[in-house]
KELORO-991617 format. One record per residue (C-alpha): chain; residue in one letter; x, y, z. Coordinates in Angstrom, 3 decimals, decimal comma, always signed. Layout:
// residues N
+-----+------+----------+----------+----------+
: mol : type :       c1 :       c2 :       c3 :
+-----+------+----------+----------+----------+
:   A :    a :        X :        Y :        Z :
...
+-----+------+----------+----------+----------+
//
This chain:
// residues 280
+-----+------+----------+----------+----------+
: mol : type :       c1 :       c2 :       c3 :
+-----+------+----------+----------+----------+
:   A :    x :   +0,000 :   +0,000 :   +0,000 :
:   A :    x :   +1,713 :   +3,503 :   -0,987 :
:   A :    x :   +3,022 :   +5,642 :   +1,750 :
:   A :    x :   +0,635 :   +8,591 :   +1,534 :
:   A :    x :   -2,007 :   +5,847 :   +1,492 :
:   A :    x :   -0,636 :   +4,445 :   +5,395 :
:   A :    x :   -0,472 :   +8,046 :   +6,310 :
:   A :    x :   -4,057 :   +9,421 :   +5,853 :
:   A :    x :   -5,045 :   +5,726 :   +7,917 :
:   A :    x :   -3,142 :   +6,988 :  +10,376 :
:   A :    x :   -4,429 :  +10,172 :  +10,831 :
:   A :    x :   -8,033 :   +9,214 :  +10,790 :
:   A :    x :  -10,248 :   +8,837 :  +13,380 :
:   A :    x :  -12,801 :   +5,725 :  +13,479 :
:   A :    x :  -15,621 :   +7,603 :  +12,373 :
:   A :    x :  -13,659 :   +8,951 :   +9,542 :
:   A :    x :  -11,783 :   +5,932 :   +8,640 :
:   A :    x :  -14,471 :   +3,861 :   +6,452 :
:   A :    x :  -14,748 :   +7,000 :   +4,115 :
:   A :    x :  -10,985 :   +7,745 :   +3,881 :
:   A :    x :  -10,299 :   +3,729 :   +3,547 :
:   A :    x :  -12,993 :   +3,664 :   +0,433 :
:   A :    x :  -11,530 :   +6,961 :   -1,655 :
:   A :    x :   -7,809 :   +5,564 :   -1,110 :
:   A :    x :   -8,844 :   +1,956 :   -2,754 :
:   A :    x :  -10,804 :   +3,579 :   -5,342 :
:   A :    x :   -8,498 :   +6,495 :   -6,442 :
:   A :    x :   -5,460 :   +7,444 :   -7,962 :
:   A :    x :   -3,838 :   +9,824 :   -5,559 :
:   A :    x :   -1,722 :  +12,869 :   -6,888 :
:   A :    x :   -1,024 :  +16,714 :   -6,852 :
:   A :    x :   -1,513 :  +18,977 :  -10,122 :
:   A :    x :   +1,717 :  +21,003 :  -10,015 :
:   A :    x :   +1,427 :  +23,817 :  -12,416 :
:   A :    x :   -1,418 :  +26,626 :  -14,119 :
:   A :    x :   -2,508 :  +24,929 :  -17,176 :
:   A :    x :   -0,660 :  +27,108 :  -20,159 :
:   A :    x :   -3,673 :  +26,036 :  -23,060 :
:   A :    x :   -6,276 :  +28,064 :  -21,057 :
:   A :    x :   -8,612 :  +29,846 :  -24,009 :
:   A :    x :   -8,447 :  +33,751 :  -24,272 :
:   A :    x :  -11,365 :  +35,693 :  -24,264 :
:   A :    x :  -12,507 :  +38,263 :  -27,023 :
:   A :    x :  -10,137 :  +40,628 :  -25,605 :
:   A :    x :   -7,339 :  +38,586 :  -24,753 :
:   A :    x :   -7,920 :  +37,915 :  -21,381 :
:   A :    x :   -8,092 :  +34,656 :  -19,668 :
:   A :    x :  -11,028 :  +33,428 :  -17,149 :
:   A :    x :   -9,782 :  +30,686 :  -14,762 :
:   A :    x :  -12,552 :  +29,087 :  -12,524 :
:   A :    x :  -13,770 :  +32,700 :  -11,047 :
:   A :    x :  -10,212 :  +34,822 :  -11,511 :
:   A :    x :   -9,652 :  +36,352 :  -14,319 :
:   A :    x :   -6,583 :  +37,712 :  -15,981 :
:   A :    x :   -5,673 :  +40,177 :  -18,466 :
:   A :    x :   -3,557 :  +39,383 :  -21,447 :
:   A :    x :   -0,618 :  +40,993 :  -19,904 :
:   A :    x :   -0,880 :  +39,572 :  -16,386 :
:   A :    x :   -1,388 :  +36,074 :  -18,085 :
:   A :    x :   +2,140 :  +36,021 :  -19,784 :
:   A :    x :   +3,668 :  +36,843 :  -16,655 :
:   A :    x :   +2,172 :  +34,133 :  -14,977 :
:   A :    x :   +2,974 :  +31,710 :  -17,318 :
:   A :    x :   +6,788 :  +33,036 :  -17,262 :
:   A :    x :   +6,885 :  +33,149 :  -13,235 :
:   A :    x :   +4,245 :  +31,752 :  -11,838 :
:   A :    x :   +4,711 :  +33,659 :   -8,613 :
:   A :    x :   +2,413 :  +35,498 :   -6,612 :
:   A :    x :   +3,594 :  +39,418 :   -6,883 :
:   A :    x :   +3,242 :  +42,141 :   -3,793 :
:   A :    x :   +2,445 :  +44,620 :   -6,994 :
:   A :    x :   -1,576 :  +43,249 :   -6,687 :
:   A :    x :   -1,736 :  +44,959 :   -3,060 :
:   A :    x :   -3,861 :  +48,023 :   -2,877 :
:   A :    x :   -2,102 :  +51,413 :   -1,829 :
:   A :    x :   -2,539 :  +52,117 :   +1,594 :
:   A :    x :   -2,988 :  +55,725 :   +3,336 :
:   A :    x :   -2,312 :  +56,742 :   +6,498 :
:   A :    x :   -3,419 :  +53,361 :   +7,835 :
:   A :    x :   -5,877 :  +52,028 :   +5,672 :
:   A :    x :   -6,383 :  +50,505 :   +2,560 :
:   A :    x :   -8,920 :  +52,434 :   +0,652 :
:   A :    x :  -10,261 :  +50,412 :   -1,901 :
:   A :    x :  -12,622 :  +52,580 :   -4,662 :
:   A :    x :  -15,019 :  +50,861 :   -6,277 :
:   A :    x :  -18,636 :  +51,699 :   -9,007 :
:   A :    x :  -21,693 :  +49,786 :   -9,705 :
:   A :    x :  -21,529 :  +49,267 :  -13,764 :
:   A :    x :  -24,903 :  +47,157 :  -13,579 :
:   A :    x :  -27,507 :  +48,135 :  -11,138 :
:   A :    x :  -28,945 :  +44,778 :  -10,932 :
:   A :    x :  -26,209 :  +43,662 :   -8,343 :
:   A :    x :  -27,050 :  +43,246 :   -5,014 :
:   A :    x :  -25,931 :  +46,206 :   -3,155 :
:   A :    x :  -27,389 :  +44,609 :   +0,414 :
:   A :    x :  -25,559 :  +41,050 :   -0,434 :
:   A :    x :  -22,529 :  +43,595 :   -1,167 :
:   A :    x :  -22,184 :  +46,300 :   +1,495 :
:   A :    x :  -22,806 :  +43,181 :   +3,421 :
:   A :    x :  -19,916 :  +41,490 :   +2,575 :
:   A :    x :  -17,641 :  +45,349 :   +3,019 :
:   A :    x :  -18,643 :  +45,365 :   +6,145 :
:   A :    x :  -17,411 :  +42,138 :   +7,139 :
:   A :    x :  -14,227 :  +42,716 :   +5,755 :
:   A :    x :  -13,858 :  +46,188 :   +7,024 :
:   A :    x :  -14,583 :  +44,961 :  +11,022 :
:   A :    x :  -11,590 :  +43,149 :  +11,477 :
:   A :    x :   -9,117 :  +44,600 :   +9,024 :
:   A :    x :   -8,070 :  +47,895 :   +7,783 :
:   A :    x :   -9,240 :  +48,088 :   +4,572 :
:   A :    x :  -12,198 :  +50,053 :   +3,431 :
:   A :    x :  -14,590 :  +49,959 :   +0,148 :
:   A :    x :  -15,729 :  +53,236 :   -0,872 :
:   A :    x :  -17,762 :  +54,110 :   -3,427 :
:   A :    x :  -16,872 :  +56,850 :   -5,842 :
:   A :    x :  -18,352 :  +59,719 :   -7,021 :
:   A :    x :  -19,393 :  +60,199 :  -10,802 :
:   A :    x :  -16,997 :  +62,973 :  -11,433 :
:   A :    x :  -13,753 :  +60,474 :   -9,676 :
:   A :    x :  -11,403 :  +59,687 :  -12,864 :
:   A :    x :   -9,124 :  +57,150 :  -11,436 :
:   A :    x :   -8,280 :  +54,052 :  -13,250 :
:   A :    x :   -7,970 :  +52,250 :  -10,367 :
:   A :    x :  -10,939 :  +50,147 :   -8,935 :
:   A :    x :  -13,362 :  +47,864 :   -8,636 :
:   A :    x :  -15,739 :  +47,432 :  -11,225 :
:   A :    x :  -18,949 :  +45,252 :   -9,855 :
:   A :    x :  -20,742 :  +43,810 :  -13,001 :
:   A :    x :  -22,983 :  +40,968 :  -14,195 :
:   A :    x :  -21,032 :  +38,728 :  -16,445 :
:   A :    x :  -22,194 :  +35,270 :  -15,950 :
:   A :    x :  -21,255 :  +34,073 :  -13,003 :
:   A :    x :  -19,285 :  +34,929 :  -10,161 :
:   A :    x :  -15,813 :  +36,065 :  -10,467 :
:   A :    x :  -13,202 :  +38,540 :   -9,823 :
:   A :    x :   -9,740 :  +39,866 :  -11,085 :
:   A :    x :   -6,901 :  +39,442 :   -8,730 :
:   A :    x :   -5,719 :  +42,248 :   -6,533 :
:   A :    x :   -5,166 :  +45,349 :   -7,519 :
:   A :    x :   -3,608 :  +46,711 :  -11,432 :
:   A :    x :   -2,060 :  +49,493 :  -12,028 :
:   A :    x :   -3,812 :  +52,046 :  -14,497 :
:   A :    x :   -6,997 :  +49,922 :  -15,137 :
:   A :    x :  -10,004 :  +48,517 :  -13,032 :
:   A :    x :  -10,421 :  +45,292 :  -11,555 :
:   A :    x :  -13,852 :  +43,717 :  -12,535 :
:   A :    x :  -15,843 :  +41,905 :  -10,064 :
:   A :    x :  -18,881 :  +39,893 :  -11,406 :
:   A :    x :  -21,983 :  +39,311 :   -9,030 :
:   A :    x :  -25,183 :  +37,841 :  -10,509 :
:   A :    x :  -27,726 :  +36,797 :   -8,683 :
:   A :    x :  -26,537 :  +33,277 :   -8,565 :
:   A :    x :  -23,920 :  +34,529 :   -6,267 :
:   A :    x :  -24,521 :  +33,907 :   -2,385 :
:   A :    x :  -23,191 :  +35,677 :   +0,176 :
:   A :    x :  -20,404 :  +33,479 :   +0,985 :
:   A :    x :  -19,186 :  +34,250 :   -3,007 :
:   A :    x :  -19,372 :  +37,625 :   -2,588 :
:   A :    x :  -16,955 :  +37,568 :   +0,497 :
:   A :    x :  -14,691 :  +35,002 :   -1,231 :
:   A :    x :  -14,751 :  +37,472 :   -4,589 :
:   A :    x :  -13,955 :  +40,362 :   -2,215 :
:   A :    x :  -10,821 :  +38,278 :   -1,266 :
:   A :    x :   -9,695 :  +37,635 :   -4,733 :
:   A :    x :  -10,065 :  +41,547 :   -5,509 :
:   A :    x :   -8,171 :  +42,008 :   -2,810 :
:   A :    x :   -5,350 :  +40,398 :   -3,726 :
:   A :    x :   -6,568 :  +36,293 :   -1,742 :
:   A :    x :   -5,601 :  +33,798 :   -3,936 :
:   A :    x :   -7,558 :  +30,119 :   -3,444 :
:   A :    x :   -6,212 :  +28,413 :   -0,370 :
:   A :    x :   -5,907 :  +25,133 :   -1,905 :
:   A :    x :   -2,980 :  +26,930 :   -4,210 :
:   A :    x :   -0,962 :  +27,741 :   -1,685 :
:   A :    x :   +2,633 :  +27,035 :   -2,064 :
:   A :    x :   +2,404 :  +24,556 :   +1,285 :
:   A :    x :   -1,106 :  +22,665 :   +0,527 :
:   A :    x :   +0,630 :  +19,465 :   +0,014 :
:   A :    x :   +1,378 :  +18,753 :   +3,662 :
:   A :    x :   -2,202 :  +19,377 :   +4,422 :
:   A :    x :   -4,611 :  +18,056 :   +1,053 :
:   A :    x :   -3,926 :  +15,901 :   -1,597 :
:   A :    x :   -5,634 :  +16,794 :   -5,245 :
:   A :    x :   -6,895 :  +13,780 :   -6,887 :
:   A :    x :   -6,056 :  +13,013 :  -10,132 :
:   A :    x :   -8,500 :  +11,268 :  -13,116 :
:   A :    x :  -11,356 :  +13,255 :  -11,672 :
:   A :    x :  -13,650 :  +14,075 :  -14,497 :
:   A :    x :  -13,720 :  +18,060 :  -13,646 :
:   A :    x :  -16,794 :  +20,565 :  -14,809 :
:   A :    x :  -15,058 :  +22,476 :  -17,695 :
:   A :    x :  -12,055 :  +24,588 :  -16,810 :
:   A :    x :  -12,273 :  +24,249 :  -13,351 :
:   A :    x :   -9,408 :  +21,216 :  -12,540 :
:   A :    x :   -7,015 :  +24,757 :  -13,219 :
:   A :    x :   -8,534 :  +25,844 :   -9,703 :
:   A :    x :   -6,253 :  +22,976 :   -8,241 :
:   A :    x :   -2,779 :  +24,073 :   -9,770 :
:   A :    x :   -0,554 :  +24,609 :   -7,135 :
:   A :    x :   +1,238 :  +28,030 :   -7,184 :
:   A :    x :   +4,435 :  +29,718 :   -5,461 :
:   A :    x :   +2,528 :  +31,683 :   -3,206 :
:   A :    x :   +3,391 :  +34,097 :   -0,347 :
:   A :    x :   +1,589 :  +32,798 :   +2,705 :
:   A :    x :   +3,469 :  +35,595 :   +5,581 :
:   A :    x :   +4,004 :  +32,763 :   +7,917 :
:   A :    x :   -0,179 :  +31,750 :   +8,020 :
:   A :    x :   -0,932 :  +28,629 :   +9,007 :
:   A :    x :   -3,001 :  +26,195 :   +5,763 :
:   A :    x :   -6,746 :  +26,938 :   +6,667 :
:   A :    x :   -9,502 :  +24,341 :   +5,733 :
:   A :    x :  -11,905 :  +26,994 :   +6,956 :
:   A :    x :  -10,591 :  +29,915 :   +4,960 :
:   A :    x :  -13,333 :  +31,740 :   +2,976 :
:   A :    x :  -10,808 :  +30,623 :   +0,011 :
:   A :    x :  -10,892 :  +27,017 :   -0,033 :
:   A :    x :  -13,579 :  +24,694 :   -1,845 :
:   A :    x :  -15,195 :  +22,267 :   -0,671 :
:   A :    x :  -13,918 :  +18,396 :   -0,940 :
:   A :    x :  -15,728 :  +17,459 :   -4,160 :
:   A :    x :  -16,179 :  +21,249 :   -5,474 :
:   A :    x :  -15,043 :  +20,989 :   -9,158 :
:   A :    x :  -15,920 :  +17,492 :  -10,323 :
:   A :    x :  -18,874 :  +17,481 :  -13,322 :
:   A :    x :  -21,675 :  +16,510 :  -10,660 :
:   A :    x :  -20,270 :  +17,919 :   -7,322 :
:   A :    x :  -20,119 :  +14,337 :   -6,250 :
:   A :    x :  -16,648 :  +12,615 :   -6,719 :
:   A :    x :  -14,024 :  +14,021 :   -4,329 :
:   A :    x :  -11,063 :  +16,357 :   -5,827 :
:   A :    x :   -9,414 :  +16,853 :   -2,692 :
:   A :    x :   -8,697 :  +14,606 :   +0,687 :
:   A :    x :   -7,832 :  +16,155 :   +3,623 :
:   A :    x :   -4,306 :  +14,563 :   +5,498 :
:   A :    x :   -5,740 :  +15,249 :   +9,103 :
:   A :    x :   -8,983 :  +14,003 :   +7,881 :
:   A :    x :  -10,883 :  +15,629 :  +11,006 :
:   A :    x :  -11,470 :  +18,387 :   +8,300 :
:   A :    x :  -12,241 :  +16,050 :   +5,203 :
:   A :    x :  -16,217 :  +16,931 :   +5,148 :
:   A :    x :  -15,618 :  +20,236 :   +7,007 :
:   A :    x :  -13,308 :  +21,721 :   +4,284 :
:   A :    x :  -14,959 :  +25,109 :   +2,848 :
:   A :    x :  -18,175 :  +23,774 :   +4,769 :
:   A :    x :  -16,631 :  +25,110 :   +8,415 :
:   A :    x :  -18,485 :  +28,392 :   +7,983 :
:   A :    x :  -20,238 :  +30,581 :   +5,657 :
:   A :    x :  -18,407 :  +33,448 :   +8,083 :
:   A :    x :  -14,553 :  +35,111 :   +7,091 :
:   A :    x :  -12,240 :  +33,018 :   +9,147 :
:   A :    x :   -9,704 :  +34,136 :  +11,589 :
:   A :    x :   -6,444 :  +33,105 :   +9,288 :
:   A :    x :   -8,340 :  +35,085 :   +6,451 :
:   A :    x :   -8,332 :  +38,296 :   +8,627 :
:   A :    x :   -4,983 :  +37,589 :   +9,615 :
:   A :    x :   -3,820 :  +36,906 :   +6,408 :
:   A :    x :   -5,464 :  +40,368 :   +5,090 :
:   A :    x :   -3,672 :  +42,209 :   +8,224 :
:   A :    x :   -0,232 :  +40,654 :   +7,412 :
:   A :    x :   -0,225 :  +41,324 :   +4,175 :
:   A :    x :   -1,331 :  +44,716 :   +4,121 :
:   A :    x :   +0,556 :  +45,825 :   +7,467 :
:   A :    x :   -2,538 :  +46,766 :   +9,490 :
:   A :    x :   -1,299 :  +44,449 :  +12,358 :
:   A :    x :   +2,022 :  +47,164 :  +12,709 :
:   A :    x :   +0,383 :  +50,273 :  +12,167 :
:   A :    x :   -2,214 :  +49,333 :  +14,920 :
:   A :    x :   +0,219 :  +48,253 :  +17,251 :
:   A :    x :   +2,656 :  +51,378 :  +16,710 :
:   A :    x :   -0,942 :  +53,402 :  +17,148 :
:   A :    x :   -1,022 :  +51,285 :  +20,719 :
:   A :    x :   +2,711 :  +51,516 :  +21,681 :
:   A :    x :   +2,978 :  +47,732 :  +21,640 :
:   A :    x :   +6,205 :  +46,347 :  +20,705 :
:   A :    x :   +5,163 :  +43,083 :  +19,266 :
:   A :    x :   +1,208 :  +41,394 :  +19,171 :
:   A :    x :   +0,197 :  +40,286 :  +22,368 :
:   A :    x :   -2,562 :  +37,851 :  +20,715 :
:   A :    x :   -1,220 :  +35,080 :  +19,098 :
:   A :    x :   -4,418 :  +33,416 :  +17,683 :
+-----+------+----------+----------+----------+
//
């Protein structure tokens, strides 16, 4: 029996053991390492993975580096990250979205505010309906960053397309997810979306792999029916909790946000602390 295999066996508890014990017979266990490079472009040469999308440019660059940039961070001022944003198409849902700033905006330092008519910068987020629900990464310099919201969109997606406009990339591409899931390969995936598995080089500022993050999908999200599992869980307590933990933000995603942005150091130079005093 392979290795891996003994592992997750190990790590299971009894209840979770029959489940774990009938994927590992039935399944050919292994990680998808890289973006896929034969993704389609779009009308205007950008590329829609899953729900990111990427502009021409940005799409050559990831294909050359494949590395998560600091460049996608919003500008912060004077403590906070103000992030601008207009409504293009008046059919979003403005209570699902103001909503989903304010839960952001409680526990972190950035803020969402909406621009006036006469504001000319190039910079922000666009909220459309194209489809389905999806955002641009982060922040790009000298043009918007579109965020599409129909009505199919729940809550939960519009705090997990707030993340990816802010710069959150899926958790299950993080740089580390191989000590903590393993992506299953010969899953028959729903069009384009086995690219949501690739794993990238990401910067992860020292936070811990999060099963509950906002970020991650669920354990069969992806396949063509939503019911063959894509991902296993190696500390299987988590197997049928991952993306299911809570419809809320979790703590690592606020922490994550903080990090990356510096809030965390700007409010603790504010409170004359030399170093956190709350470690989780």
């Amino acid at each position: 029996m392979p290795l891996v295999t003994l592992k997750i066996f190990q790590m299971a508890t009894r209840k979770t053991l029959p489940t774990i014990l009938t994927l590992c017979l039935s399944l050919c266990v292994a990680s998808i390492n890289a973006t896929p490079m034969d993704m389609p472009p779009r009308e205007d040469g950008s590329v829609l993975v899953g729900d990111i999308a990427y502009s021409a440019e940005e799409w050559e660059s990831l294909l050359a580096k494949n590395l998560q940039s600091l460049k996608i961070l919003w500008p912060k001022t004077n403590g906070v990250v103000n992030i601008p944003y207009k409504i293009s198409n008046p059919e979003v849902n403005t209570a699902l979205m103001e909503q989903a700033f304010s839960a952001w905006e409680s526990k972190t330092c950035v803020k969402f505010s909406k621009m006036a008519e006469s504001d000319k910068r190039l910079e922000y987020l666009d909220f459309m309906i194209k489809g389905y629900c999806y955002s641009y990464l982060g922040y790009r310099k000298g043009i918007t960053t579109p965020v599409s919201l129909p009505s199919s969109c729940t809550f939960k997606a519009f705090e997990h397309e707030l993340g990816h406009s802010m710069g959150l990339r899926h958790e299950m591409n993080r740089s580390d997810r191989d000590k903590h899931i393993i992506v299953i390969s010969g899953v028959k995936y729903k069009p384009g979306l086995d690219s949501q598995f690739a794993l990238m080089n990401t910067i992860n500022f020292d936070i811990p792999y999060d099963y509950c993050s906002i970020m991650h999908y669920k354990d069969k999200a992806g396949s063509e029916h939503d019911d063959e599992h894509t991902m296993l869980a190696l500390d299987a307590r988590f197997q049928t909790l991952m993306g299911w933990c809570s419809t809320n933000i979790s703590h690592w995603n606020y922490k994550l946000v903080n990090t990356m942005y510096n809030c965390t150091d700007d409010w603790l130079k504010a409170c004359k602390q030399a170093s956190e005093p709350c470690k989780n």
